[in-house]
PAVEXMAR-166382 format. One record per residue: residue number from 1; chain; x negated, y, z negated of N, C-alpha, C in turn. Coordinates in steps of 0.001 Angstrom, whole numbers. Layout:
PAVEXMAR-166382
{nr=NUM, kette=A, n_u=X, n_v=Y, n_w=Z, ca_u=X, ca_v=Y, ca_w=Z, c_u=X, c_v=Y, c_w=Z} .
...
This chain:
PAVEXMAR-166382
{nr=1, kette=A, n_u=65905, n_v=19190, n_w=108305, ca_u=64970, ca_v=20146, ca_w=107786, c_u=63902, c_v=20373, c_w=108862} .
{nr=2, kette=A, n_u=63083, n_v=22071, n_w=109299, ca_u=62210, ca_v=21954, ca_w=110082, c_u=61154, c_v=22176, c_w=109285} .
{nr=3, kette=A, n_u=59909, n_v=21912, n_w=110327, ca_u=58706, ca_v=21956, ca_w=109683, c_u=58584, c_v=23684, c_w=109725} .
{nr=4, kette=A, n_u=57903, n_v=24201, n_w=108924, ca_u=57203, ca_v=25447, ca_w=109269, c_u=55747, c_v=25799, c_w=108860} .
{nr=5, kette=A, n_u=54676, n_v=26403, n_w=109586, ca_u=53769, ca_v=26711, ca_w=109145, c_u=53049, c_v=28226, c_w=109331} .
{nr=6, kette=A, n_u=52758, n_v=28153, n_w=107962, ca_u=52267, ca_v=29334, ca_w=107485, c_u=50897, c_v=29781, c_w=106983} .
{nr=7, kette=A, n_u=49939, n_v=30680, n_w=106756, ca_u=49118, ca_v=30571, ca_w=105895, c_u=49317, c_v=31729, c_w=104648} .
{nr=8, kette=A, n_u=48181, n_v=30859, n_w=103529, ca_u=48685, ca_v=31576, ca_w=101918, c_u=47372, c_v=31590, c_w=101740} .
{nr=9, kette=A, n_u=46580, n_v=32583, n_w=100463, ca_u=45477, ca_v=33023, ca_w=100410, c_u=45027, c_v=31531, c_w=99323} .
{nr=10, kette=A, n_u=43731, n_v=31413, n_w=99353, ca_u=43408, ca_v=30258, ca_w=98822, c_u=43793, c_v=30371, c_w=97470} .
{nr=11, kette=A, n_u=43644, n_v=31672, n_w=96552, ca_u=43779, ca_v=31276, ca_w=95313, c_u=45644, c_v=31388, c_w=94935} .
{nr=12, kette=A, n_u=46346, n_v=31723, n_w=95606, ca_u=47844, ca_v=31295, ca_w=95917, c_u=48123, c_v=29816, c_w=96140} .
{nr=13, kette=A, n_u=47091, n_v=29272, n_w=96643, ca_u=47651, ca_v=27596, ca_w=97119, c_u=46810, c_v=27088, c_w=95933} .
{nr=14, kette=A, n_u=45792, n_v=27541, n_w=94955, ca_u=45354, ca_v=27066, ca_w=94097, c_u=45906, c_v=26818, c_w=92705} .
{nr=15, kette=A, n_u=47044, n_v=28103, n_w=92843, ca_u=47703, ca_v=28415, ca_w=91652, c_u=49225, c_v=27002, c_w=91941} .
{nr=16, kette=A, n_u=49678, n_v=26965, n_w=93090, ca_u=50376, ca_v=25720, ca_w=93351, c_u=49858, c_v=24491, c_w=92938} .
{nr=17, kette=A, n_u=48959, n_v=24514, n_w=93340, ca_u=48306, ca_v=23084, ca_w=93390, c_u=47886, c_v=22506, c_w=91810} .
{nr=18, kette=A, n_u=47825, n_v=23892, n_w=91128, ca_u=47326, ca_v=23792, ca_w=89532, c_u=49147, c_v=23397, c_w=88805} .
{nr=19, kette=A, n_u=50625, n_v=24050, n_w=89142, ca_u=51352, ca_v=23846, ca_w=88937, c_u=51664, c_v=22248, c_w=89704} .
{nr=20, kette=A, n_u=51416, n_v=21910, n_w=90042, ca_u=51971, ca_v=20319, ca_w=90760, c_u=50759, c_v=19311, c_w=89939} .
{nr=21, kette=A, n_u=49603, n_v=19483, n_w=89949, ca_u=49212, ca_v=18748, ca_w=89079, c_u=49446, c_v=18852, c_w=87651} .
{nr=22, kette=A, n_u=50253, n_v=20125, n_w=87461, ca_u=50898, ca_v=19776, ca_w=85599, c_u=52154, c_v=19097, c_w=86054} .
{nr=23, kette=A, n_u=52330, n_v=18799, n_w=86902, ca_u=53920, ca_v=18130, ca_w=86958, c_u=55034, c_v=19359, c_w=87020} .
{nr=24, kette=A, n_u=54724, n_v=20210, n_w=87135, ca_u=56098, ca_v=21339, ca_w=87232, c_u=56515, c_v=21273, c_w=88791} .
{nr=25, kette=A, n_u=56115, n_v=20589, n_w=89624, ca_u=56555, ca_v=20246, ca_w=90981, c_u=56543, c_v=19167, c_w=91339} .
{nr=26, kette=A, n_u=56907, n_v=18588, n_w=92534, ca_u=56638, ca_v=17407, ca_w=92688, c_u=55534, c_v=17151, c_w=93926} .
{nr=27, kette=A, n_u=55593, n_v=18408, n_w=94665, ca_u=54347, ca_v=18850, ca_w=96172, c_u=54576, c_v=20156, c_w=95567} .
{nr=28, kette=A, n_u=53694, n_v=21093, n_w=96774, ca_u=53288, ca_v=21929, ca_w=97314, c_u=54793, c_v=22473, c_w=98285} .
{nr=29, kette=A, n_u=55261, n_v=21341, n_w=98915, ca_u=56667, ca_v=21902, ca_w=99543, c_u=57747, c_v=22340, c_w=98817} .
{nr=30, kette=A, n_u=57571, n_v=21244, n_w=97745, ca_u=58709, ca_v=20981, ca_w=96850, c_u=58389, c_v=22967, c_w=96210} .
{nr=31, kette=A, n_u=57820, n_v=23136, n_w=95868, ca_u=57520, ca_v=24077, ca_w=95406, c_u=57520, c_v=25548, c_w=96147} .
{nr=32, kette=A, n_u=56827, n_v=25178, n_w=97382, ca_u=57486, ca_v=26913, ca_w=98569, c_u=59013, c_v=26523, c_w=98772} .
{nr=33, kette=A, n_u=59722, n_v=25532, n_w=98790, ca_u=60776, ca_v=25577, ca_w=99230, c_u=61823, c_v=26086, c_w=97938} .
{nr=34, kette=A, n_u=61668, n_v=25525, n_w=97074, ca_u=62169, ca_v=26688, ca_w=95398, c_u=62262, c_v=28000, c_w=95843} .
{nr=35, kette=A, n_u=60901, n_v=28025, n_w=95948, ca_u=60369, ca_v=29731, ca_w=95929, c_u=60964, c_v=30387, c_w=97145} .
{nr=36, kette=A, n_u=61233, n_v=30072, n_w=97802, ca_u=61800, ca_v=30686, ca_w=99433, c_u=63415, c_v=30621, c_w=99190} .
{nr=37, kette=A, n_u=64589, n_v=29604, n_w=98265, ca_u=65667, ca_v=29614, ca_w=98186, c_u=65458, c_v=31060, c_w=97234} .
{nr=38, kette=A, n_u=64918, n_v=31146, n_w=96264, ca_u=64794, ca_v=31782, ca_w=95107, c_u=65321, c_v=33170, c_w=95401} .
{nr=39, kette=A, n_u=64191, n_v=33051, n_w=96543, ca_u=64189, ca_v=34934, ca_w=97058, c_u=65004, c_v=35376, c_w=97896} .
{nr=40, kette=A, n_u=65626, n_v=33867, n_w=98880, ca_u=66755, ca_v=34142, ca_w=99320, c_u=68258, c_v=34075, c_w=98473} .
{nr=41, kette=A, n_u=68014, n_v=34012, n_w=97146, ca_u=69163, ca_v=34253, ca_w=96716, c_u=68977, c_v=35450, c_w=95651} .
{nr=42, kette=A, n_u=67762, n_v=36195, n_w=95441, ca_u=67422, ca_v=37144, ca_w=94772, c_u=68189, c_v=38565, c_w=96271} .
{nr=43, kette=A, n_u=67558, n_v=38134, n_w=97272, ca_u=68137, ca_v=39235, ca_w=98312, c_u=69734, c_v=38941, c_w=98624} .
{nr=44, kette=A, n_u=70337, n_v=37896, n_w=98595, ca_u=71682, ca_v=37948, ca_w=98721, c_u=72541, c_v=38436, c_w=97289} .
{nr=45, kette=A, n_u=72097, n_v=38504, n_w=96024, ca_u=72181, ca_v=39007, ca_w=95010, c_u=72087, c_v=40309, c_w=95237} .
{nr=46, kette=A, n_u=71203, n_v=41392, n_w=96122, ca_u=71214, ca_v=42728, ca_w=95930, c_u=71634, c_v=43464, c_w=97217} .
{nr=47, kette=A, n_u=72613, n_v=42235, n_w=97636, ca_u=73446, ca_v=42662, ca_w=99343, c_u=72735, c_v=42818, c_w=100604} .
{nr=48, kette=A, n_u=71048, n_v=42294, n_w=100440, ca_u=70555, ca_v=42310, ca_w=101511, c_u=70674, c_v=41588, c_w=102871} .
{nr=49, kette=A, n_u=71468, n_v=40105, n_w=101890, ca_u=71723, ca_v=39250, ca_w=102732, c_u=73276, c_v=38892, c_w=102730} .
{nr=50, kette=A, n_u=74037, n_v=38435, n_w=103932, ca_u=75950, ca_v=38569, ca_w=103035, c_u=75589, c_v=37284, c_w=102968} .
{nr=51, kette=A, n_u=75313, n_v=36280, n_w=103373, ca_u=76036, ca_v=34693, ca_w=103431, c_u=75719, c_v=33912, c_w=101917} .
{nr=52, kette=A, n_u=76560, n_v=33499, n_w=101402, ca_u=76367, ca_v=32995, ca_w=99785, c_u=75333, c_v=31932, c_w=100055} .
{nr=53, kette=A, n_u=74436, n_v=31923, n_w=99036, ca_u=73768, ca_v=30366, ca_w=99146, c_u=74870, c_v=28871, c_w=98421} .
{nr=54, kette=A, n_u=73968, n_v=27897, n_w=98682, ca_u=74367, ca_v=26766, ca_w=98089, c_u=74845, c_v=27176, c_w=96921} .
{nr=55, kette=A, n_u=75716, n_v=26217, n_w=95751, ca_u=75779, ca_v=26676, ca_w=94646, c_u=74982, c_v=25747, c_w=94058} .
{nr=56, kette=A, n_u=74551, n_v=26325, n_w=92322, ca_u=73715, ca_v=25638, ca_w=91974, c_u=73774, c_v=24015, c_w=91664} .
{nr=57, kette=A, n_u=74843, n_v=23551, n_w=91428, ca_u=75176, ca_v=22496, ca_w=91518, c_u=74206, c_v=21736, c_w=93300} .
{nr=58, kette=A, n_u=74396, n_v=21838, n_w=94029, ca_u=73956, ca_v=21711, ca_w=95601, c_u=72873, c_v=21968, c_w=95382} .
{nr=59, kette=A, n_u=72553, n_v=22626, n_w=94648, ca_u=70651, ca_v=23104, ca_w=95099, c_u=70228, c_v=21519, c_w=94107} .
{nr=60, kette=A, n_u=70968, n_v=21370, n_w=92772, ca_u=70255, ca_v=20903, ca_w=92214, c_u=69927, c_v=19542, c_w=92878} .
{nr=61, kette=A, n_u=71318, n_v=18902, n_w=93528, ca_u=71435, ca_v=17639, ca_w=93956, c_u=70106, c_v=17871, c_w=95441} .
{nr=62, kette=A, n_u=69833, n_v=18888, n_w=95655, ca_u=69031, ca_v=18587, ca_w=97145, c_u=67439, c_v=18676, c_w=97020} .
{nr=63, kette=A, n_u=67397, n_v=19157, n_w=95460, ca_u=66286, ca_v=19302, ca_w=94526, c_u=65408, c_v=18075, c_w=94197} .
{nr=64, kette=A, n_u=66765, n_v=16719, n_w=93369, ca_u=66321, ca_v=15678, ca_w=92972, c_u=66281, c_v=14387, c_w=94246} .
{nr=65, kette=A, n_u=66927, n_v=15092, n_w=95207, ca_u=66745, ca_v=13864, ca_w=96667, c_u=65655, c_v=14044, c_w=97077} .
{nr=66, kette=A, n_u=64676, n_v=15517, n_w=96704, ca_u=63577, ca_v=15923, ca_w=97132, c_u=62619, c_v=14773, c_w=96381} .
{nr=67, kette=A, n_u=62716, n_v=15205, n_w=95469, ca_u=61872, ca_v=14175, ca_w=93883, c_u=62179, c_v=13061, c_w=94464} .
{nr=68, kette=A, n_u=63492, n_v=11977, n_w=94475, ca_u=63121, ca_v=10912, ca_w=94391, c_u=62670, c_v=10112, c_w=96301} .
{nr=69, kette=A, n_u=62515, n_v=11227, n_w=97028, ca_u=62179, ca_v=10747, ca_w=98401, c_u=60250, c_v=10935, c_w=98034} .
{nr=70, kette=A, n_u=60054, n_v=12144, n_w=97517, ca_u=58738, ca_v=11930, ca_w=97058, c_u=57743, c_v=10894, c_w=96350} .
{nr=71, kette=A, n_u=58694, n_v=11077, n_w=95369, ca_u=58176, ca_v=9606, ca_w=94261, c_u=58139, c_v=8162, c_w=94761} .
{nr=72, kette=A, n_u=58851, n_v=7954, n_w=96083, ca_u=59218, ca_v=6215, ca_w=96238, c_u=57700, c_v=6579, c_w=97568} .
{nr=73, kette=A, n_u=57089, n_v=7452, n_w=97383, ca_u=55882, ca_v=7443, ca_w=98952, c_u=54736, c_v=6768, c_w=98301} .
């Protein structure tokens, strides 16, 4: 996995940060990285992109290696 950095308007990283402290994430990564498969499979859905993503099965398993590499920090 690479690092990447970006910037997001404060009340965008606020609205994250309000979802991870209810527990609907596990970070802030955990959470752009959802959101970034999401849209890359919303644009390969409307032929913008050809290459299939993971299937959901794969996303899910790379989902919970996310969670439990988080949780044991």
């Amino acid at each position: 996995m690479r690092i990447v950095t970006f910037k997001l308007s404060e009340a965008a990283l606020e609205e994250i940060d309000r979802l991870v402290r209810e527990g609907k994430y596990a970070s802030r990564s955990e959470f752009i990285r959802i959101a970034v498969y999401e849209k890359l499979q919303r644009e390969r859905s409307s032929g913008s992109i050809e290459r299939p993503l993971a299937s959901q099965h794969q996303r899910s398993k790379y989902i919970v290696r996310v969670l439990k590499v988080e949780d044991t920090s």
